[in-house]
C-alpha positions in Angstrom: 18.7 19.3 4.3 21.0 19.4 7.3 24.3 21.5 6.5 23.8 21.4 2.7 23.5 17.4 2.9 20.4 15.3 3.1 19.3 14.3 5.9 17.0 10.8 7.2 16.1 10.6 10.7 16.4 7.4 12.2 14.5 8.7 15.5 12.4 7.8 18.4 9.7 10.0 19.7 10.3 10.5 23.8 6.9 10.2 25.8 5.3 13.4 26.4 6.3 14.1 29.9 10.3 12.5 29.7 12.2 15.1 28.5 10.6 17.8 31.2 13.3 16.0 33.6 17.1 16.1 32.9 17.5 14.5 35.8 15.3 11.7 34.6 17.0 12.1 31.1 20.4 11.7 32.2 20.3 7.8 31.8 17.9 7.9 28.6 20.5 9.5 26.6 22.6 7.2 26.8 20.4 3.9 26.0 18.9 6.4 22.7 22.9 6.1 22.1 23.4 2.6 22.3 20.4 2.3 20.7 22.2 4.0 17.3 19.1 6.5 17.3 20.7 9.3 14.6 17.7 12.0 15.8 15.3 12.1 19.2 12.2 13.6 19.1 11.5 15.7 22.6 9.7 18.8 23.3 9.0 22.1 24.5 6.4 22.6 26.5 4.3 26.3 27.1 3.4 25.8 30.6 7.1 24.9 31.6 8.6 27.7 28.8 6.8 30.2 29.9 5.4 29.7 33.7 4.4 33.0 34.1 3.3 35.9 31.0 6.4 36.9 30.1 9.0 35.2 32.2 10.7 32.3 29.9 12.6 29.5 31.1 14.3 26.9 28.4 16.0 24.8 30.9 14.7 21.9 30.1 15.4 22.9 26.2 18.6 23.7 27.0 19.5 20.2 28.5 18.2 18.4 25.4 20.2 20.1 22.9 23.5 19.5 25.1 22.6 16.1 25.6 21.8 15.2 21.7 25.3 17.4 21.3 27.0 15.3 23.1 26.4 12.1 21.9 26.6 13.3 18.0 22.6 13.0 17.6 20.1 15.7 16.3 17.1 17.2 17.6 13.5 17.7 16.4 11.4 20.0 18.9 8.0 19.5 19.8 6.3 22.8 20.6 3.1 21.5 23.0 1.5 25.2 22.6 -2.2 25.5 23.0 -3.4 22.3 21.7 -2.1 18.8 22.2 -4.5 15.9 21.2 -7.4 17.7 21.3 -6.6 19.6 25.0 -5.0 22.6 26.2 -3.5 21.0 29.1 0.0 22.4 28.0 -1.1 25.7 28.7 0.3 27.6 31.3 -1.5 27.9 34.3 -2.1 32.2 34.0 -3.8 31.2 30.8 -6.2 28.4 31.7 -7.6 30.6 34.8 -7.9 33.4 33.0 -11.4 32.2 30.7 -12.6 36.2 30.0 -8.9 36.9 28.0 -8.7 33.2 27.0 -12.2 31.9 26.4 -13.4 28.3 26.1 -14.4 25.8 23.0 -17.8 24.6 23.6 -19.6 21.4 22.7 -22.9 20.9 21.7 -24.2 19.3 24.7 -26.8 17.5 22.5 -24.3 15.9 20.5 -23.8 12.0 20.9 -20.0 12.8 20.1 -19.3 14.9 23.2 -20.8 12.0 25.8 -17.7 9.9 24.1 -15.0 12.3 25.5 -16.5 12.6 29.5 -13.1 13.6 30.4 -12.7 17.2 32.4 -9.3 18.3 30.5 -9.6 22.0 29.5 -9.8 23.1 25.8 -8.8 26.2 24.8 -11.2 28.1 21.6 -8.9 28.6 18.6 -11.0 31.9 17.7 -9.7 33.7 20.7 -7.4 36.5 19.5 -5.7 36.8 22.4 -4.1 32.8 22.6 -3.2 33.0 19.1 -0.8 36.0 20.1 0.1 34.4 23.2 1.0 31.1 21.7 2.5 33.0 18.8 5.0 35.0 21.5 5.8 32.0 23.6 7.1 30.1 20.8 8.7 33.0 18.5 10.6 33.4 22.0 11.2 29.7 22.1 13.0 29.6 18.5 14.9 33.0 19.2 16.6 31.4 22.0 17.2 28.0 19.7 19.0 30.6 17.4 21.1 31.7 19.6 21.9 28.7 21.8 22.6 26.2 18.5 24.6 27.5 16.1 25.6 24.0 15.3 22.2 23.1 14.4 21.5 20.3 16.6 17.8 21.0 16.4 16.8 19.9 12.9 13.4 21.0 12.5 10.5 21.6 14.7 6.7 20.6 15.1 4.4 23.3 16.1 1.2 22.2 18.0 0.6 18.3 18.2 -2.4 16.6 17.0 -4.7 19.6 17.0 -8.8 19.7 16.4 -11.7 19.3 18.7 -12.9 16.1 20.0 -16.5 15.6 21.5 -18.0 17.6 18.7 -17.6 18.5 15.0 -16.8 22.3 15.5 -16.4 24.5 17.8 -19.5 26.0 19.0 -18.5 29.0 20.9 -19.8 32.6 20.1 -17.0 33.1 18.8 -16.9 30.1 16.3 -20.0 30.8 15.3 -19.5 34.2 14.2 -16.3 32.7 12.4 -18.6 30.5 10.9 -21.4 32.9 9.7 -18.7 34.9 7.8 -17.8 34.5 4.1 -15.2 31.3 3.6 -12.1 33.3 2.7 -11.1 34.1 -0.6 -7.6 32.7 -0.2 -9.2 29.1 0.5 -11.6 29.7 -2.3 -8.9 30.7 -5.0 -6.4 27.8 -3.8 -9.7 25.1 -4.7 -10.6 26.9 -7.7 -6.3 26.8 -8.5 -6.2 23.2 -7.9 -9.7 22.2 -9.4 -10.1 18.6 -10.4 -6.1 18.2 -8.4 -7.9 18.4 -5.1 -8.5 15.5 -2.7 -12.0 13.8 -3.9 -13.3 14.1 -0.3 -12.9 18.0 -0.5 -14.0 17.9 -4.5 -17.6 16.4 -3.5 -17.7 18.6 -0.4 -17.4 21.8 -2.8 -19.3 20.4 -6.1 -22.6 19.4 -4.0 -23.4 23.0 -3.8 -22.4 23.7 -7.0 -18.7 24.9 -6.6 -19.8 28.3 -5.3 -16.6 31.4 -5.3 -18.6 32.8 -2.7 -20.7 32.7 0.0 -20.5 32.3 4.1 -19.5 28.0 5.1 -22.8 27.1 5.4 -23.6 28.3 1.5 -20.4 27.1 0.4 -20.0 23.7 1.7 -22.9 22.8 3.5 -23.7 22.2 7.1 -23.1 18.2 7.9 -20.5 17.1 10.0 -18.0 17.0 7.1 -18.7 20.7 6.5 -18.1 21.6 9.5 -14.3 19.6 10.2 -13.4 21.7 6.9 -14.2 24.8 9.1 -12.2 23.5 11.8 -9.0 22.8 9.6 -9.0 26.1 7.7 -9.6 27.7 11.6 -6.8 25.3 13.1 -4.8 25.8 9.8 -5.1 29.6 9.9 -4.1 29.3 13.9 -1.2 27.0 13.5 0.3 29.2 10.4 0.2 32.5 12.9 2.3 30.8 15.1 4.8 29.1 12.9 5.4 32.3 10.5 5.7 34.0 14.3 8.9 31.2 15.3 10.4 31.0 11.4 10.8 34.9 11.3 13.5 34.2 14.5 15.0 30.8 13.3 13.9 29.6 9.9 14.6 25.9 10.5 11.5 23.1 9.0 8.6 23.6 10.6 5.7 20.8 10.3 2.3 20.0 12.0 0.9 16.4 13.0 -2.2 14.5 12.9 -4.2 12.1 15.0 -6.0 10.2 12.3 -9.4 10.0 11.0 -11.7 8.7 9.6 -10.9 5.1 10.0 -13.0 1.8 11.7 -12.7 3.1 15.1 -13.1 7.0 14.9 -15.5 7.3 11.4 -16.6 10.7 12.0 -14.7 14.0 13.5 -14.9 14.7 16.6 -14.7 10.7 17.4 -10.7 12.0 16.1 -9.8 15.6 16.4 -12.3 17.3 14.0 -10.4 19.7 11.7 -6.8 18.4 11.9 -4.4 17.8 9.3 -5.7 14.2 8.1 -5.1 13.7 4.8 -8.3 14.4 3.2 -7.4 17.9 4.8 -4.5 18.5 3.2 -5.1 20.9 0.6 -7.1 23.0 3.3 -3.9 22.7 5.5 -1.5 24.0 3.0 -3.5 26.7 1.7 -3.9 27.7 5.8 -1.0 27.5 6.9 2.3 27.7 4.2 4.6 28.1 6.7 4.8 24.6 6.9 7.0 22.4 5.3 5.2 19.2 6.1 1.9 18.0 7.3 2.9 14.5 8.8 0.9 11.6 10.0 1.0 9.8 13.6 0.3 6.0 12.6 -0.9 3.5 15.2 -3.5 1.9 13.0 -2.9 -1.5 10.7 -2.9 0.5 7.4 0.2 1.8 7.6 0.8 1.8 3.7 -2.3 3.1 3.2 -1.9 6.1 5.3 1.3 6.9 3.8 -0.1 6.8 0.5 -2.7 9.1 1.1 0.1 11.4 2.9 1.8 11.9 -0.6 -1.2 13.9 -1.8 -0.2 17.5 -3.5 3.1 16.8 -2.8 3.2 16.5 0.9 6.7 15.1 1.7 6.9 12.1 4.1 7.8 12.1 7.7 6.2 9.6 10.8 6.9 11.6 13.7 5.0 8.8 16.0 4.1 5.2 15.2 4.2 1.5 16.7 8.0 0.1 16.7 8.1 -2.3 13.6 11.1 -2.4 11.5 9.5 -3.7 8.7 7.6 -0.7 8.5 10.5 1.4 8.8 12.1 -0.2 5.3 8.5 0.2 4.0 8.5 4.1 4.5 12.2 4.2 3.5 12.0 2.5 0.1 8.4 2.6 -1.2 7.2 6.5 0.0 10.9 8.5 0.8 10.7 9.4 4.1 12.5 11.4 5.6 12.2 10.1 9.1 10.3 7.5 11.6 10.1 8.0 15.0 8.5 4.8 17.4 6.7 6.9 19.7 7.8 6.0 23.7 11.2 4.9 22.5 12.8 5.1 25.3 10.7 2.3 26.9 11.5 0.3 23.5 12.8 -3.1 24.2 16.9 -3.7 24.5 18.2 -5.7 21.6 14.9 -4.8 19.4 14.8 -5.1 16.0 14.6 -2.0 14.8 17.4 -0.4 16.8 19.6 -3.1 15.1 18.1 -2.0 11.6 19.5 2.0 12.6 22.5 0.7 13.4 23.3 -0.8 10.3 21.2 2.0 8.0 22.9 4.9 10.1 26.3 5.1 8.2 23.8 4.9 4.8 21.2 7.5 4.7 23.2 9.5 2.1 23.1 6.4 -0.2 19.4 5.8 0.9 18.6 9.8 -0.1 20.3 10.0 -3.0 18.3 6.7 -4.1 15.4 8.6 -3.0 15.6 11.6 -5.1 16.4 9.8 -8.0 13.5 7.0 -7.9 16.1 4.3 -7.7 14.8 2.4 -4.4 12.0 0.2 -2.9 10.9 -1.0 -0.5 9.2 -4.4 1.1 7.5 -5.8 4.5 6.3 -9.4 3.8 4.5 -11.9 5.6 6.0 -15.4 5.9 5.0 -17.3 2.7 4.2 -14.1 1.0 5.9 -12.7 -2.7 6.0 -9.5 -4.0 7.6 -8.3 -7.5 9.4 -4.8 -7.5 10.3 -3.3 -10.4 14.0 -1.3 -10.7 14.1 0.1 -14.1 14.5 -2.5 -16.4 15.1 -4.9 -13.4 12.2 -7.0 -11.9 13.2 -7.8 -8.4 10.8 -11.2 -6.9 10.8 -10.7 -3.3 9.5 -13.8 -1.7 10.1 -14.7 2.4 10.6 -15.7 5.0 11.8 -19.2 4.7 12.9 -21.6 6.6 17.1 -22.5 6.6 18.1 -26.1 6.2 17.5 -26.5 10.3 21.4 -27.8 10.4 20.8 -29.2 14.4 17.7 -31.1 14.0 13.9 -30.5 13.1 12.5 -27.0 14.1 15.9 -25.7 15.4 17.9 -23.2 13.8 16.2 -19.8 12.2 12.8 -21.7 11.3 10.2 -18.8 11.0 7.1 -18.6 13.1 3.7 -17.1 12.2 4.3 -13.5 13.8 8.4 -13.8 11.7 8.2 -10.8 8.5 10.9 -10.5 6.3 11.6 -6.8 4.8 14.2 -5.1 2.3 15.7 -2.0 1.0 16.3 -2.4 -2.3 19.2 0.4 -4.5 19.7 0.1 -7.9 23.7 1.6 -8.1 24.0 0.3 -11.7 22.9 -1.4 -14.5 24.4 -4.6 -13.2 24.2 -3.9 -9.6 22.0 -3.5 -6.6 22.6 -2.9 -2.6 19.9 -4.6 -0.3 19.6 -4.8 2.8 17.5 -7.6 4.1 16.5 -10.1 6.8 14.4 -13.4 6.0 13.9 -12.9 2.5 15.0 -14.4 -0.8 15.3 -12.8 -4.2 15.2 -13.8 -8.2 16.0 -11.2 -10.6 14.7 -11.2 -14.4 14.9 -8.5 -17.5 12.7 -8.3 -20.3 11.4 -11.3 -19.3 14.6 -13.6 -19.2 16.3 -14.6 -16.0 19.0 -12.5 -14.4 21.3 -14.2 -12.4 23.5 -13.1 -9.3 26.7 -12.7 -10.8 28.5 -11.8 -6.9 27.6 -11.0 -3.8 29.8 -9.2 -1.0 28.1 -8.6 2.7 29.4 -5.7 4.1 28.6 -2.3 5.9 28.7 1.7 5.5 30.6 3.2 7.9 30.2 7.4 7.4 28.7 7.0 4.2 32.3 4.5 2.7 31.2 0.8 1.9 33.4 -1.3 3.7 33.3 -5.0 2.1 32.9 -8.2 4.1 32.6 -11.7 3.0 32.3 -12.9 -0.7 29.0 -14.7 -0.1 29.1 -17.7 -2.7 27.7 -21.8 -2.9 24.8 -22.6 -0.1 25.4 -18.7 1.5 23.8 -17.6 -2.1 20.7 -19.6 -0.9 20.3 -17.3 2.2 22.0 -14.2 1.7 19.2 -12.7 4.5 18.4 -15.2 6.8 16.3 -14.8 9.3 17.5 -13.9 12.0 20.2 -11.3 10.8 19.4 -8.0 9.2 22.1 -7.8 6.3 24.0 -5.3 3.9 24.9 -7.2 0.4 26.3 -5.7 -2.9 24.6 -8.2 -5.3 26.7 -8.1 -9.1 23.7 -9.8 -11.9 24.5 -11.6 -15.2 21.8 -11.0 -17.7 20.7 -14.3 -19.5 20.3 -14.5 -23.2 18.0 -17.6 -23.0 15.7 -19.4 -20.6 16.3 -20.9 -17.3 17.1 -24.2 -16.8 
């Protein structure tokens, strides 16, 4: 909720190191614009924030929320604290050198993870006291100052951390760790399983049932000592760390605060510390929210091919649905809108994103909708589709079956393979509304639809192209004779308010 409305970011993630340059901003801002971006993703960084203990700078935060003011866009901060990816190269300088205040992970060097990560990038320990209240000052500073500086609420919400957990190894094995680890699992964690029971993720289920579901008892006792034992560890430790900060920033400026995840296990990275062992992936998330309540959100960063899948598994417990870095694909984008309510998607690198892309034209035209599109949300009354050429799907809208079938190939009006044929790498996608019984609002490109209810064929009774313009449905053409055989070609991205005619008998 942004101002007592809802609010769908239509956003693109900056790369890591853009936004520490207004000078080097100063043209991106306006491509993001033309680009019809509603929200831009940038960050704060410790090292720049706070060069030396105590001395803050939010230039660079500064510029980013005049810029995004300017143009009528929103903000969501990045807070690159301790940990990013697995590293502490964010941290400022005065706490890297200092390694007796602000000690080290460590690695087992026997491990046949840690020779997979050779590189020399420092890595902070989460068990040092000491970070957790440095981190914890720098960024309650940081969100004091966005308090004060944004009345107007350009900055949306905020991620704390990015893509924490430890890579090379499964946990952390530090003398400090290990003590952590030789204590008894906390009684908070324990009381949220034993509150959730047979509710909790199945990977976290077996973890606690193959020892017999003990209430008590140090890690080991309680949940083994594998690998997978040990990335719980990590994500109660990382949870617990990430919560001190957060709670640290909300008590100054109480805007969303969320937490993101490099993903694991999957093909390439199938145990932790091949991904960042002990961040939020989503057999984690009960862990996660028990650690750290603070947050609103836990939200995946999707660059592999099962992008459904991973959002599925996001919607465990209740975990609400935002993609705070993934490939650019607007298919996808639909996919997330319609099929899992998200409340954002964010192409990481966007600013390198291709002019005249396809999904920059797809915020264009779904910018003056999102109050449509979260109001459909809240009230189940939307889905949503990415199909491969050739490919059907059937959605069901209430007592509506919708047969989504596409791409296909137009009549080829100036010869043979001209025109919008579709290739092997062409998808069609759609956003499908129910606003009525007789009435839907999609917005497609290179698909084609048939409508049936209770089994007997629904016919399309009107159809008027148009577009929302702040939220008010402007109409366009009444789309009728051969234009009812492609109201979404494929090669336009359309807005049409279909009218159905419910058949009492069979089709022809």
């Amino acid at each position: 909720m942004v101002d007592g409305e809802p609010f769908i970011a239509l956003a693109g993630e900056l790369h890591n190191s853009s936004a520490s340059s207004p000078a080097y901003m100063s043209d991106v801002w306006d491509r993001l614009q033309r680009w019809h971006l509603t929200t831009v993703i940038g960050t704060a960084c410790w090292d720049l924030t706070e060069p030396e203990e105590g001395v803050y700078d939010f230039t660079v935060i500064d510029d980013q929320i005049h810029q995004a003011r300017q143009r009528g866009m929103r903000l969501i901060i990045t807070w690159f604290g301790a940990f990013k990816n697995g590293e502490s190269t964010y941290a400022p300088s005065w706490v890297r050198r200092d390694e007796a205040r602000f000690p080290r992970a460590q690695k087992d060097p026997a491990s046949t993870l840690t020779g997979r990560f050779p590189r020399k990038n420092p890595v902070l320990s989460l068990f040092g006291a000491e970070l957790r209240k440095a981190d914890a000052r720098a960024f309650a500073a940081l969100m004091r100052h966005i308090s004060g500086v944004d009345p107007r609420h350009t900055v949306v919400m905020v991620q704390v951390e990015n893509e924490v957990g430890l890579l090379g190894d499964s946990r952390d094995r530090s003398a400090l760790a290990r003590a952590a680890w030789e204590e008894p699992v906390p009684a908070a964690l324990l009381d949220h399983f034993q509150a959730r029971a047979d509710a909790l993720h199945p990977h976290l289920r077996d973890l606690w049932d193959r020892q017999g579901r003990r209430t008590a008892g140090p890690w080991a006792e309680v949940f083994g000592t594998d690998g997978a034992a040990d990335e719980l560890f990590m994500a109660w430790s990382f949870g617990q760390y990430v919560e001190h900060v957060a709670a640290a920033g909300a008590r100054c400026h109480p805007l969303p605060l969320f937490t993101n995840a490099w993903l694991g296990p999957h093909e390439g990275a199938p145990l932790p510390g091949l991904y960042p062992s002990g961040g939020p992936v989503s057999r984690l998330i009960d862990v996660w929210q028990a650690a750290a309540p603070t947050l609103g959100l836990l939200a995946p960063d999707i660059y592999i091919p099962e992008f459904e899948d991973t959002l599925a598994a996001y919607r465990h417990a209740g975990n609400p649905i935002l993609i705070p870095e993934t490939r650019v694909d607007a298919g996808n984008l639909f996919v997330a809108l319609g099929e899992y309510s998200a409340i954002g998607y964010a192409p990481f690198g966007v600013e390198d994103g291709p002019e005249g892309h396809e999904i920059f034209e797809a915020y264009r035209v779904l910018a003056g909708m999102t109050q449509v599109i979260a109001a459909a949300q809240t009230e189940g009354r939307i889905r949503g589709t990415r199909l491969a050429p050739g490919a059907r799907v059937e959605l069901a809208l209430g007592d509506i079956t919708v047969t989504v079938a596409g791409p296909f190939s137009t009549l080829g009006l100036f010869g043979p393979g001209t025109g919008a044929d579709t290739t092997d790498s062409d998808r069609g996608y759609a956003l499908l509304i129910r606003l009525g019984p007789e009435e839907l609002l999609v917005v497609g490109k290179g698909v084609n639809l048939d409508f049936q209810a209770g089994g007997l064929p629904v016919e399309i009774d009107s159809a008027r192209e148009g577009q929302f313009i702040q939220g008010t449905w402007v109409p366009g053409r009444s789309l009728n004779g051969d234009e009812r055989f492609f109201l979404f070609p494929n090669d336009e991205l359309r807005v049409v308010r279909i009218g159905l005619l419910r058949r009492t008998g069979p089709s022809e």
